[in-house]
mmCIF file as Biopython writes it, N, C-alpha, C and O atoms, coordinates in Angstrom:
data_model
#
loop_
_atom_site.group_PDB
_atom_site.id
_atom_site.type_symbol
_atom_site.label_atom_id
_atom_site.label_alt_id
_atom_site.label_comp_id
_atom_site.label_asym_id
_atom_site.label_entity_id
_atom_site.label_seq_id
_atom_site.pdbx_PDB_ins_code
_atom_site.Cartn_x
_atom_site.Cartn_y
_atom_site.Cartn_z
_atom_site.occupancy
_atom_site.B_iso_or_equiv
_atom_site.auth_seq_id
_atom_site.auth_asym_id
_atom_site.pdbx_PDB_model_num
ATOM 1   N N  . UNK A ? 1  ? 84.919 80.510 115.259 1.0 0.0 1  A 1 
ATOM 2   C CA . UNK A ? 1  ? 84.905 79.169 115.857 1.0 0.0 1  A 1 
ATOM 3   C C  . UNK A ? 1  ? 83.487 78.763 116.284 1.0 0.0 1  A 1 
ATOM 4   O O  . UNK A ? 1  ? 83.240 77.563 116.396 1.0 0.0 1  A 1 
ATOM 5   N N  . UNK A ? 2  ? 82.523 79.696 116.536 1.0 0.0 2  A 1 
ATOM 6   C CA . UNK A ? 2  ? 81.434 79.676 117.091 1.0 0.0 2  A 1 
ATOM 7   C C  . UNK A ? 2  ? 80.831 78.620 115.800 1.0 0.0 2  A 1 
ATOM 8   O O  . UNK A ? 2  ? 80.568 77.423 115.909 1.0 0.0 2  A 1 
ATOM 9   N N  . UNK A ? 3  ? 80.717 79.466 114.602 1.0 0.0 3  A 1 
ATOM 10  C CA . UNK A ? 3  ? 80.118 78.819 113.665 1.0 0.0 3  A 1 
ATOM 11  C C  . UNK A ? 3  ? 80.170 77.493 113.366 1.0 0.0 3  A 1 
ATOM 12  O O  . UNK A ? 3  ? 79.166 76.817 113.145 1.0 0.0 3  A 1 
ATOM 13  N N  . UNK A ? 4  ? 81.776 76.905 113.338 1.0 0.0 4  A 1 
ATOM 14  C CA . UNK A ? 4  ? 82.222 75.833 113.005 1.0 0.0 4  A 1 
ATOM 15  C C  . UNK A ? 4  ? 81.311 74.737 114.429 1.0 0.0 4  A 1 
ATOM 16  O O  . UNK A ? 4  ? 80.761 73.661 114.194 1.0 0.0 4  A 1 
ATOM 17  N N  . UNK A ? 5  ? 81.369 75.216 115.424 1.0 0.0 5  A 1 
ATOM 18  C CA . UNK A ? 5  ? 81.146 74.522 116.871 1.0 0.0 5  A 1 
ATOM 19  C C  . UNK A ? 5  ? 79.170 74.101 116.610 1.0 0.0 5  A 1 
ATOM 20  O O  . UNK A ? 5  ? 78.395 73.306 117.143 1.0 0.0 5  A 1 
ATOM 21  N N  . UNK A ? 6  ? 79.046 75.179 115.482 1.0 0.0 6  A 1 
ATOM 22  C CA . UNK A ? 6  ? 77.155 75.020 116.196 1.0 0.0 6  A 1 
ATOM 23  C C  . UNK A ? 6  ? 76.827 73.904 114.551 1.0 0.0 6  A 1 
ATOM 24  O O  . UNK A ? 6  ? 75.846 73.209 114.286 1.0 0.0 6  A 1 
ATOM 25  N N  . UNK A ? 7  ? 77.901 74.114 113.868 1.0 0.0 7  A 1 
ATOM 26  C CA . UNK A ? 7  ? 77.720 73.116 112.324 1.0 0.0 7  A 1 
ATOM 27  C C  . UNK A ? 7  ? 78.180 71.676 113.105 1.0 0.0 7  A 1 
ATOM 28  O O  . UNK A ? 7  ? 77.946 70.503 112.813 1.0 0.0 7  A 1 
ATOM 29  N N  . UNK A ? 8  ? 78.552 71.974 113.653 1.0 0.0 8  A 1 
ATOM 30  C CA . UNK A ? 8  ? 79.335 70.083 114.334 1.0 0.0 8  A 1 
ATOM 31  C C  . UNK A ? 8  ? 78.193 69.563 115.008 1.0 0.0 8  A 1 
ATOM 32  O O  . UNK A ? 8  ? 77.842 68.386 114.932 1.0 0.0 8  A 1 
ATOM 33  N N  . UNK A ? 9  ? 77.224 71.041 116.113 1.0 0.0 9  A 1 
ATOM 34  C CA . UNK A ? 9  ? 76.033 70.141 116.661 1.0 0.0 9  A 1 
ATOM 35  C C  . UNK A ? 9  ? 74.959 69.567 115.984 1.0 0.0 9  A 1 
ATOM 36  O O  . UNK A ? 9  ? 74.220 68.633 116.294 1.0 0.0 9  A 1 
ATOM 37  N N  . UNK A ? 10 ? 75.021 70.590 114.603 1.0 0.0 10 A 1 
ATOM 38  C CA . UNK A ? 10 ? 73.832 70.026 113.340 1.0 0.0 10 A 1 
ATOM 39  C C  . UNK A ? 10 ? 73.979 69.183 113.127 1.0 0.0 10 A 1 
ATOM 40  O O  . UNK A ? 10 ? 73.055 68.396 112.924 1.0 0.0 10 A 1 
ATOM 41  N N  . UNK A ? 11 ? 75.165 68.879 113.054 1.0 0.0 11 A 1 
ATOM 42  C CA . UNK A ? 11 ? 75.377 67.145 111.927 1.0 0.0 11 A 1 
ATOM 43  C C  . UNK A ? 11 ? 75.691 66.086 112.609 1.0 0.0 11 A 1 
ATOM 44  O O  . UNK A ? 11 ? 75.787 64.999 112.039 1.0 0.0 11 A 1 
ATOM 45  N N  . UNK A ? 12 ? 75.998 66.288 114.530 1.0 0.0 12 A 1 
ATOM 46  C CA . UNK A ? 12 ? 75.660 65.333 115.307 1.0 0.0 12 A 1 
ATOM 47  C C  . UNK A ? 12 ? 74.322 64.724 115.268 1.0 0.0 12 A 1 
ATOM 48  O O  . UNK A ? 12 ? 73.862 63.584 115.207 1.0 0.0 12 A 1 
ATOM 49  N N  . UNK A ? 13 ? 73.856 65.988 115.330 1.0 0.0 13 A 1 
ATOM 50  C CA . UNK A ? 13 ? 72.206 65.811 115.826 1.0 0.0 13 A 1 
ATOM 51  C C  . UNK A ? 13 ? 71.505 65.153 114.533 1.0 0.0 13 A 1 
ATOM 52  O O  . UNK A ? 13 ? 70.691 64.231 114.598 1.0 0.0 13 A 1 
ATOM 53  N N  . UNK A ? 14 ? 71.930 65.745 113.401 1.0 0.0 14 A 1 
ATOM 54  C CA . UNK A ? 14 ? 71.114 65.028 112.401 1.0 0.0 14 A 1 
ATOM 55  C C  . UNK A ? 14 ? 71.791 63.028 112.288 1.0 0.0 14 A 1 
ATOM 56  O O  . UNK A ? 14 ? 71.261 61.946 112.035 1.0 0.0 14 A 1 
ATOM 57  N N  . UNK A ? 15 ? 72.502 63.273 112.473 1.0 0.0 15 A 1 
ATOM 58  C CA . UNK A ? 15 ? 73.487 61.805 112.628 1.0 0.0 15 A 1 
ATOM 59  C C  . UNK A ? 15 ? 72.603 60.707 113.801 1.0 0.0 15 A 1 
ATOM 60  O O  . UNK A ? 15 ? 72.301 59.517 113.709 1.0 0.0 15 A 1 
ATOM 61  N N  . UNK A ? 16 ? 72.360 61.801 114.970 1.0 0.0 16 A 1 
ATOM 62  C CA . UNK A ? 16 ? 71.731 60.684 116.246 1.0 0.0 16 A 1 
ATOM 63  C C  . UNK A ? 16 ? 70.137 60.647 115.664 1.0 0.0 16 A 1 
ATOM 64  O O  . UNK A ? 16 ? 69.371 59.788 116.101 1.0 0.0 16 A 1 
ATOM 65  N N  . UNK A ? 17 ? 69.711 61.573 114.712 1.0 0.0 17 A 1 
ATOM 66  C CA . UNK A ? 17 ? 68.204 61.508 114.329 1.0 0.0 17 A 1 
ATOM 67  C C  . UNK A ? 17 ? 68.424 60.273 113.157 1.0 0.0 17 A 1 
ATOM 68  O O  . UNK A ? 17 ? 67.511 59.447 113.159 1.0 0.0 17 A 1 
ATOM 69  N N  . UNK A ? 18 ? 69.010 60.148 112.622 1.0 0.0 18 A 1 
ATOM 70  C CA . UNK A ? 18 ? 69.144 59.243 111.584 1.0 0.0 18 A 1 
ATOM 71  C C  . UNK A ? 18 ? 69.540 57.599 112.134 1.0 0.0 18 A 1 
ATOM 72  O O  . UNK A ? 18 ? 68.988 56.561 111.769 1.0 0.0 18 A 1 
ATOM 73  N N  . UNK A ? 19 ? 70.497 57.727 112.970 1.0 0.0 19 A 1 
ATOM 74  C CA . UNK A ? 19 ? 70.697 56.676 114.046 1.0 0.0 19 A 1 
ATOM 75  C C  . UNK A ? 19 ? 69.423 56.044 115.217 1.0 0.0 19 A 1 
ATOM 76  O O  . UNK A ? 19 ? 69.319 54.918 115.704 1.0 0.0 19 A 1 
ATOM 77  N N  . UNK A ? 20 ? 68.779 56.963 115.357 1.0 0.0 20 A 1 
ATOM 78  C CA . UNK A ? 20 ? 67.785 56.819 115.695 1.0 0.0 20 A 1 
ATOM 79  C C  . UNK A ? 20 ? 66.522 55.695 115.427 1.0 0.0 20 A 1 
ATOM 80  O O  . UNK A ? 20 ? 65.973 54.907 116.198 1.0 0.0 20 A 1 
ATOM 81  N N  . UNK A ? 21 ? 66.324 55.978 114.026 1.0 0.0 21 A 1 
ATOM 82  C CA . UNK A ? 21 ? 65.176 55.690 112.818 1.0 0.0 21 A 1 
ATOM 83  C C  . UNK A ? 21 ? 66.545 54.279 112.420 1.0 0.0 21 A 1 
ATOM 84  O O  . UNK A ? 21 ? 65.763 53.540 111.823 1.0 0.0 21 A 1 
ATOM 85  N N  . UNK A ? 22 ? 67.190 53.912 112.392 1.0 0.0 22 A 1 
ATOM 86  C CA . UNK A ? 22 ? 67.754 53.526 111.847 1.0 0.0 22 A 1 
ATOM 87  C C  . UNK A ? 22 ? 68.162 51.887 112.754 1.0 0.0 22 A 1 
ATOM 88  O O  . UNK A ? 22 ? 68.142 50.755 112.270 1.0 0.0 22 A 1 
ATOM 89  N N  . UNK A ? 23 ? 68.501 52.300 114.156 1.0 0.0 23 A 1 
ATOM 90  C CA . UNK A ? 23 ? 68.268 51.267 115.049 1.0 0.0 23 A 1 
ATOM 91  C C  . UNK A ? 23 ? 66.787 50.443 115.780 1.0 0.0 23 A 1 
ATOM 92  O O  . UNK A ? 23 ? 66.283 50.308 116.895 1.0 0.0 23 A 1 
ATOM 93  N N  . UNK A ? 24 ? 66.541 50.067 114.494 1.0 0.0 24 A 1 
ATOM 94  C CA . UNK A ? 24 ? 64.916 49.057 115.149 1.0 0.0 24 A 1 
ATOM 95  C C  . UNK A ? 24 ? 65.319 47.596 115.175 1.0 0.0 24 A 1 
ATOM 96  O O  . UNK A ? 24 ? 65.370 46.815 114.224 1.0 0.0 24 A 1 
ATOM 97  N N  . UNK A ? 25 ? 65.623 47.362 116.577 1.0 0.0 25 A 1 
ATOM 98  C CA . UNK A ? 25 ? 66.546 46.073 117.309 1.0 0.0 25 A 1 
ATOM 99  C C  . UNK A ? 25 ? 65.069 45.420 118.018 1.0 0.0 25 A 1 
ATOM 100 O O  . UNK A ? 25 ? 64.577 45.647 119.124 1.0 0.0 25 A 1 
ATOM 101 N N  . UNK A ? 26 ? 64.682 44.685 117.097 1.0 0.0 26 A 1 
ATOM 102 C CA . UNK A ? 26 ? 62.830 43.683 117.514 1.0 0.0 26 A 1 
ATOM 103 C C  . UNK A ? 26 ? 63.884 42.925 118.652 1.0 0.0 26 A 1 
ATOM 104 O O  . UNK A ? 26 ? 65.013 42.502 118.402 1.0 0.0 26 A 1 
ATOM 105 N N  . UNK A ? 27 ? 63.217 42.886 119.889 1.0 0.0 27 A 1 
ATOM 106 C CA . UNK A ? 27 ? 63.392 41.965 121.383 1.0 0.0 27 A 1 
ATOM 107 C C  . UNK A ? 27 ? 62.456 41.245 120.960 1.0 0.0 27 A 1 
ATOM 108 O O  . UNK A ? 27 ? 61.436 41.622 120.382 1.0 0.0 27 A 1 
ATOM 109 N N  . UNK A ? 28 ? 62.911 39.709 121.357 1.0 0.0 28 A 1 
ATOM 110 C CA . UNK A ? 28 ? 62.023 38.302 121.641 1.0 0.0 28 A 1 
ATOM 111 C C  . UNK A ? 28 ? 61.476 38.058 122.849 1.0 0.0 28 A 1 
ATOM 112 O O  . UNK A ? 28 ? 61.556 37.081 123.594 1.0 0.0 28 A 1 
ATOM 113 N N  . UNK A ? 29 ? 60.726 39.416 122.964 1.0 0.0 29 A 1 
ATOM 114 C CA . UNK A ? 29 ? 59.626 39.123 124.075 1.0 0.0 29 A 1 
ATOM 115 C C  . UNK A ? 29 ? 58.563 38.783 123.547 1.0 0.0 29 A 1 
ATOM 116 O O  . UNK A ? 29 ? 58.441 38.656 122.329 1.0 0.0 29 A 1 
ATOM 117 N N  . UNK A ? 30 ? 57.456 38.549 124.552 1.0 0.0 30 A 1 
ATOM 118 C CA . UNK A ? 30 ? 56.210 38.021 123.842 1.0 0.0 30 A 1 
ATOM 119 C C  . UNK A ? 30 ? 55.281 38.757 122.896 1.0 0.0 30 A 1 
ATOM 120 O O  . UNK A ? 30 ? 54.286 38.366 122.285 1.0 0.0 30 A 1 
ATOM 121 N N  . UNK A ? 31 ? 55.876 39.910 122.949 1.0 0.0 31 A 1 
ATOM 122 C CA . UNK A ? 31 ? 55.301 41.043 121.810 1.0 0.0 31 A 1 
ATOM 123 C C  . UNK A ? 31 ? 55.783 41.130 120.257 1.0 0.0 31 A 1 
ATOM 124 O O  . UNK A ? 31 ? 56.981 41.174 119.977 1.0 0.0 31 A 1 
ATOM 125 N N  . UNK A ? 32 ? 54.817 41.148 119.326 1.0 0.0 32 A 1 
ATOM 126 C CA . UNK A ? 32 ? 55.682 41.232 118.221 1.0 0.0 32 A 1 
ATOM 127 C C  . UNK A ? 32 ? 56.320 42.210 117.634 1.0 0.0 32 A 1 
ATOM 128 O O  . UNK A ? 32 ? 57.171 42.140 116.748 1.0 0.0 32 A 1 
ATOM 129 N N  . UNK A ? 33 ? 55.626 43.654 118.458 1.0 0.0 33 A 1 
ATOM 130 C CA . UNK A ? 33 ? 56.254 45.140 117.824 1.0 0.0 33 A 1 
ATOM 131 C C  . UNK A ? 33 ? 57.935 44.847 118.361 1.0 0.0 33 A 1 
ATOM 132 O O  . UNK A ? 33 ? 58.192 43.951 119.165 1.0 0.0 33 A 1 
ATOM 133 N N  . UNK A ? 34 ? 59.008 45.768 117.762 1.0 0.0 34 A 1 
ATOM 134 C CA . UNK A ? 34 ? 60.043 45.461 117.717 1.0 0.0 34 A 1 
ATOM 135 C C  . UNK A ? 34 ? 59.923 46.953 119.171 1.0 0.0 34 A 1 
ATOM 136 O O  . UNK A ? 34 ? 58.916 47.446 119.679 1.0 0.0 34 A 1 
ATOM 137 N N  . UNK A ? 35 ? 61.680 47.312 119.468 1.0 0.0 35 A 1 
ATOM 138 C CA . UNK A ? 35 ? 62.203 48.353 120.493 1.0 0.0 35 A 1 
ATOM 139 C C  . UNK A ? 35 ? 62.874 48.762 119.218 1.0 0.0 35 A 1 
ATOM 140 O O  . UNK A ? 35 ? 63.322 48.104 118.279 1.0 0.0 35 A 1 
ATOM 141 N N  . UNK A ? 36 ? 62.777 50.687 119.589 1.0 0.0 36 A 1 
ATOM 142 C CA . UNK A ? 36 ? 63.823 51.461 118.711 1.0 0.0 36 A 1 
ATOM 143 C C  . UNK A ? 36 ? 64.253 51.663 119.967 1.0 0.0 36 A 1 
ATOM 144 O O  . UNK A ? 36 ? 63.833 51.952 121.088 1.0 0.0 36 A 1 
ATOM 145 N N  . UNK A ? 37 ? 65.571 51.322 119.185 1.0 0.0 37 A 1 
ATOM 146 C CA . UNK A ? 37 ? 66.777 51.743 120.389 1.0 0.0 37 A 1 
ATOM 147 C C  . UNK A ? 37 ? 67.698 53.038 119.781 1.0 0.0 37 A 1 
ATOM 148 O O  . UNK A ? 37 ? 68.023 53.343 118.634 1.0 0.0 37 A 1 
ATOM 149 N N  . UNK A ? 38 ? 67.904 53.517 120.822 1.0 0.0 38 A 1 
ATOM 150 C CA . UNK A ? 38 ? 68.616 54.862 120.798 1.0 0.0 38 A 1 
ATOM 151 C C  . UNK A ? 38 ? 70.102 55.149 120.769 1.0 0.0 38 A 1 
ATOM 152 O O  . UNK A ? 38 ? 70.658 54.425 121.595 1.0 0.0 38 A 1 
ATOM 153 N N  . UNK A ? 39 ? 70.879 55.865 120.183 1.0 0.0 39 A 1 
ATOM 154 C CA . UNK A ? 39 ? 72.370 56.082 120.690 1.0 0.0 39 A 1 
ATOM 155 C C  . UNK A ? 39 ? 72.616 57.309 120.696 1.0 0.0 39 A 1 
ATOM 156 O O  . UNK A ? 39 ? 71.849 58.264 120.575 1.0 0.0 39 A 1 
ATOM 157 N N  . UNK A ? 40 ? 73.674 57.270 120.837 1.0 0.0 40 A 1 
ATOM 158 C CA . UNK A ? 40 ? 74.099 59.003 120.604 1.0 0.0 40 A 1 
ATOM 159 C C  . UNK A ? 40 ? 75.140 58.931 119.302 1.0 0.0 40 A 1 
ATOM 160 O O  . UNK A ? 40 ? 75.433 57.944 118.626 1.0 0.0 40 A 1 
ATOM 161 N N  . UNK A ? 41 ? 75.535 60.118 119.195 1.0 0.0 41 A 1 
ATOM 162 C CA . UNK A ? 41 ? 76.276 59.745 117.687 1.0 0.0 41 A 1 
ATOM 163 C C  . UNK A ? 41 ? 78.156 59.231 117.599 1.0 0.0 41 A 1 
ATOM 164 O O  . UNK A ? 41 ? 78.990 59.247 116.694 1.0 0.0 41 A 1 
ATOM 165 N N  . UNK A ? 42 ? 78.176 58.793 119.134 1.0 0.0 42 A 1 
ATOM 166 C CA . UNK A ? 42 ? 79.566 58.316 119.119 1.0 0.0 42 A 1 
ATOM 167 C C  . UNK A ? 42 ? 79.080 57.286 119.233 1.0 0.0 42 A 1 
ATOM 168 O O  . UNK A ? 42 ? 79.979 56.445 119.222 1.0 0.0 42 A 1 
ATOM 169 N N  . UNK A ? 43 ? 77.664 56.625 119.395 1.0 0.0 43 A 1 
ATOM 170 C CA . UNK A ? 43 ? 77.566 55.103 119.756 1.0 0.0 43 A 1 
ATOM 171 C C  . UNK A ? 43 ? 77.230 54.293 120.836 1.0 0.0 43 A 1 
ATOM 172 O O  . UNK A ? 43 ? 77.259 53.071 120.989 1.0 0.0 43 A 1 
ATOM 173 N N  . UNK A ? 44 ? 76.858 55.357 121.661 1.0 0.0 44 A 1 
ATOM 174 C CA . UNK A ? 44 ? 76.931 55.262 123.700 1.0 0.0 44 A 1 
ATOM 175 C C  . UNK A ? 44 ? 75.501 54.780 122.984 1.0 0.0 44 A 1 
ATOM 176 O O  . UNK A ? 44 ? 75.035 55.166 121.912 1.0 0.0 44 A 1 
ATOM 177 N N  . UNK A ? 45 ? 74.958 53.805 123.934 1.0 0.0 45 A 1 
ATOM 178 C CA . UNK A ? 45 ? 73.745 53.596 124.104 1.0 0.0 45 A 1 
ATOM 179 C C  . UNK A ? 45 ? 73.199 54.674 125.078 1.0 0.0 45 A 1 
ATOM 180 O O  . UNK A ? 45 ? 73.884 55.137 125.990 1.0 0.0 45 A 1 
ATOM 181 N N  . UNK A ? 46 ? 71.450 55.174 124.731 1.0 0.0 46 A 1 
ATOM 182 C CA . UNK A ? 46 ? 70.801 55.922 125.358 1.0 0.0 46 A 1 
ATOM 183 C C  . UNK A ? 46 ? 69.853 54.779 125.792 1.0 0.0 46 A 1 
ATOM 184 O O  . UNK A ? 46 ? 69.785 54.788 127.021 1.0 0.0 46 A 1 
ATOM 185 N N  . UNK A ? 47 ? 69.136 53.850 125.279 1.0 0.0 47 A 1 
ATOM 186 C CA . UNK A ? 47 ? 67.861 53.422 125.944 1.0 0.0 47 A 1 
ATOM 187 C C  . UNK A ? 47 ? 67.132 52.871 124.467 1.0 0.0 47 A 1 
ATOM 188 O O  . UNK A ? 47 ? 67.572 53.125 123.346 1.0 0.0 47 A 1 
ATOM 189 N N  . UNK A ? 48 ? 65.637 51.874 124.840 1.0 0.0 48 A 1 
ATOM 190 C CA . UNK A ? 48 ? 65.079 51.541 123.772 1.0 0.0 48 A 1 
ATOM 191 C C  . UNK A ? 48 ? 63.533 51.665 124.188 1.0 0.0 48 A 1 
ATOM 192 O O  . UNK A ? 48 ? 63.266 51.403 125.361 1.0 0.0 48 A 1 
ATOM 193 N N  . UNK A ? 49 ? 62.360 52.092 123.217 1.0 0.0 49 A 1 
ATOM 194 C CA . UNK A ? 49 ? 61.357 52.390 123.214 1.0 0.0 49 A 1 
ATOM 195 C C  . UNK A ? 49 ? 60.607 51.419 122.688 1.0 0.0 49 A 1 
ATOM 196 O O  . UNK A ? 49 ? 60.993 50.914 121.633 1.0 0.0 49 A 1 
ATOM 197 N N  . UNK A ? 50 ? 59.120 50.855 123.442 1.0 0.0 50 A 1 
ATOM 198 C CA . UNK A ? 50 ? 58.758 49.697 122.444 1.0 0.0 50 A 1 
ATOM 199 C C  . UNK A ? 50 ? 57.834 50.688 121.271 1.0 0.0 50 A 1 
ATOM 200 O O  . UNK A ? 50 ? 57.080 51.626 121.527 1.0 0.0 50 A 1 
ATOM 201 N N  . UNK A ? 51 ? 58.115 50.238 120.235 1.0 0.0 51 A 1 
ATOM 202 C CA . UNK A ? 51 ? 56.971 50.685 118.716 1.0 0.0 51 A 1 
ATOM 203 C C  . UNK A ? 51 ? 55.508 50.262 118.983 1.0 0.0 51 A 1 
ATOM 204 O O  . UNK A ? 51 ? 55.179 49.080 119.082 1.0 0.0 51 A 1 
ATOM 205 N N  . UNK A ? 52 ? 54.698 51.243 119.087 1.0 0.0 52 A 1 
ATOM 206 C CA . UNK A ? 52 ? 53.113 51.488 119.421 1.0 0.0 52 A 1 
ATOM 207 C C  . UNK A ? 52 ? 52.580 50.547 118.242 1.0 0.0 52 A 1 
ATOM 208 O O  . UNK A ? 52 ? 51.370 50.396 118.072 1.0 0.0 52 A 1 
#
C-alpha cells in the first residue's frame, strides 16, 4: 500500500507542477506582467505570484 500511496503523491505533485505553469491569470493592474496563480491538485486555490 505504501507504494501505491507514494505513486498517488508523484502524480499529484506532478499534476500541481503542471497546474502551476499552466495557470497564468494576467490581473488588470497597472502592470503589464501577468500573476501565476497557484492551486493544488483538487483545485483549492493556494495564492498568485506577480511574473518578474
Amino acid at each position: 500500500m505504501k507504494k501505491v500511496r507514494m505513486f498517488l503523491i508523484l502524480v499529484l505533485s506532478a499534476l500541481a507542477a503542471v497546474s502551476c505553469s499552466y495557470f497564468k491569470i494576467p490581473k488588470k493592474t497597472g502592470r503589464k506582467a501577468g500573476n501565476i496563480c497557484t492551486y493544488t491538485a483538487k483545485g483549492e486555490f493556494i495564492g498568485c505570484e506577480p511574473i518578474k
